[in-house]
N, C-alpha and C positions, 0 to 999 in steps of 0.2 A: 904396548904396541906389539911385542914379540907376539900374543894371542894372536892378533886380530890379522899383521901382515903375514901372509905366508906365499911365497909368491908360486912353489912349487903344490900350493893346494889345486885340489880338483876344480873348486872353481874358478881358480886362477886361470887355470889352462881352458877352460869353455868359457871365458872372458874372451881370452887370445884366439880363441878356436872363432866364433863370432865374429870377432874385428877378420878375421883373414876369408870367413865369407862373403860377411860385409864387400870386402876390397874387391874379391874373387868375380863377386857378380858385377861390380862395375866393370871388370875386364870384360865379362861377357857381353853385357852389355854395349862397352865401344867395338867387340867386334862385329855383336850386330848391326848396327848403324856401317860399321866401312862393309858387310856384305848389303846390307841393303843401298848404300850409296854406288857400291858398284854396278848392281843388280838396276837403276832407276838407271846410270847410264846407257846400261845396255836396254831397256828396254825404252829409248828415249831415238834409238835406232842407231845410236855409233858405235860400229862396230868394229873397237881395236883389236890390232894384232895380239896373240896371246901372251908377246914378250911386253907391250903396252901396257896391258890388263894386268899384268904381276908386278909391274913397276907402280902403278897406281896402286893396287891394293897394298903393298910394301908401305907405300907412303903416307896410307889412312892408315895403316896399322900405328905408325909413327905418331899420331894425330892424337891429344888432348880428349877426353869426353866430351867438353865445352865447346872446341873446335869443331868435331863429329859433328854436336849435338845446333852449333847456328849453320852448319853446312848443309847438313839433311832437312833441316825446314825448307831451303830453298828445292830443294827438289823431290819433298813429297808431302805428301796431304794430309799431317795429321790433324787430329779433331784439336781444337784447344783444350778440350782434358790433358790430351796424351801430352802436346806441350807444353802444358804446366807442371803434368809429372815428369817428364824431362828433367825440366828446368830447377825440379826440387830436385832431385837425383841428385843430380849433377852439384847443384850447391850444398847439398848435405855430405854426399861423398869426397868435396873439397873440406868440408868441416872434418870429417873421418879421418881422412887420411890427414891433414896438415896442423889439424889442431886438439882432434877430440883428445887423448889422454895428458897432455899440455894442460890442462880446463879443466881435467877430471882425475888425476892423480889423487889427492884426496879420497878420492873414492875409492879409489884399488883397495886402500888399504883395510877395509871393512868389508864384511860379508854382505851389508843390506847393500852398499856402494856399485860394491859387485855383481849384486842381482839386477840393482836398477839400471847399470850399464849395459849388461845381457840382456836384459829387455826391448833396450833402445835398439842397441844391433841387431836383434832379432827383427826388429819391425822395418830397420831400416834395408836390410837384406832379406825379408820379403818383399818390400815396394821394389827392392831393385831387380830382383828374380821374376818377379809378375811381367814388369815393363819388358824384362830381357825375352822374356816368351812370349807378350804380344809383338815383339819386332821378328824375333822369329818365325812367328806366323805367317808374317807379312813376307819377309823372305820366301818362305816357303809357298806362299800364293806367285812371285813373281818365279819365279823357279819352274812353276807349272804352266804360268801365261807364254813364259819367254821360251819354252819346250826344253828346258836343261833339266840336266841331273843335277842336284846338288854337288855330288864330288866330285863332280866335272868340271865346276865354276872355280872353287876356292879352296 
């Protein structure tokens, strides 16, 4: 076992390095959804005071992916693609964070383990990266409809 575990090996660390983009892009991702849930408010024409608007977005920021994620179907239009990517997200990234090395410890300790692990997070923090830049997008279209600046808003 001494060959095979090495926790301080290079690939150890582009393991860990992975899991914490992995993680990284979910956060980007639930801050997209609280700027686009706040961005559908305003563009839905109510229009709070700016100490309102910081209290709400404080509050999404507070807010679960899962939570985000059944809030903003109510008030925007995504295709059923984009809500089933959601919805894997979101239940993959509960798997990441709450269970995957629990399930997969074993694996650490081998180098092929190790690759096939990096592989997973790789794919799984491209679909969460992708999603986070089509919501982006979409920010960045209501941003122009709604005549703000971005750094004005949030």
């Amino acid at each position: 076992m001494k060959d095979t575990y090495i926790p301080e090996s290079e690939q150890s660390k582009e393991l860990f390095a992975y899991f914490g983009l992995a993680v990284y892009y979910c956060q980007a991702l639930e801050q997209q959804l609280t700027n686009l849930l706040l961005l559908t408010k305003l563009s839905q024409g109510e229009t709070p005071t700016e100490a309102d608007l910081a209290e709400l977005y404080q509050r999404k920021l507070s807010n679960s992916l899962g939570q985000l994620i059944k809030e903003i179907q109510h008030h925007f239009p995504f295709s059923e693609e984009e809500t089933s990517q959601l919805q894997a997200v979101w239940k993959q990234r509960n798997h990441i964070v709450h269970d995957y090395f629990k399930e997969r410890i074993q694996e650490t300790f081998t180098p092929a383990g190790r690759a096939h692990m990096i592989r997973e997070l790789k794919r799984f923090k491209n679909k969460a990266r992708r999603l986070e830049i089509k919501l982006q997008g979409y920010c960045t279209e209501m941003y122009s409809k709604l005549g703000l600046e971005e750094e004005n808003l949030i």
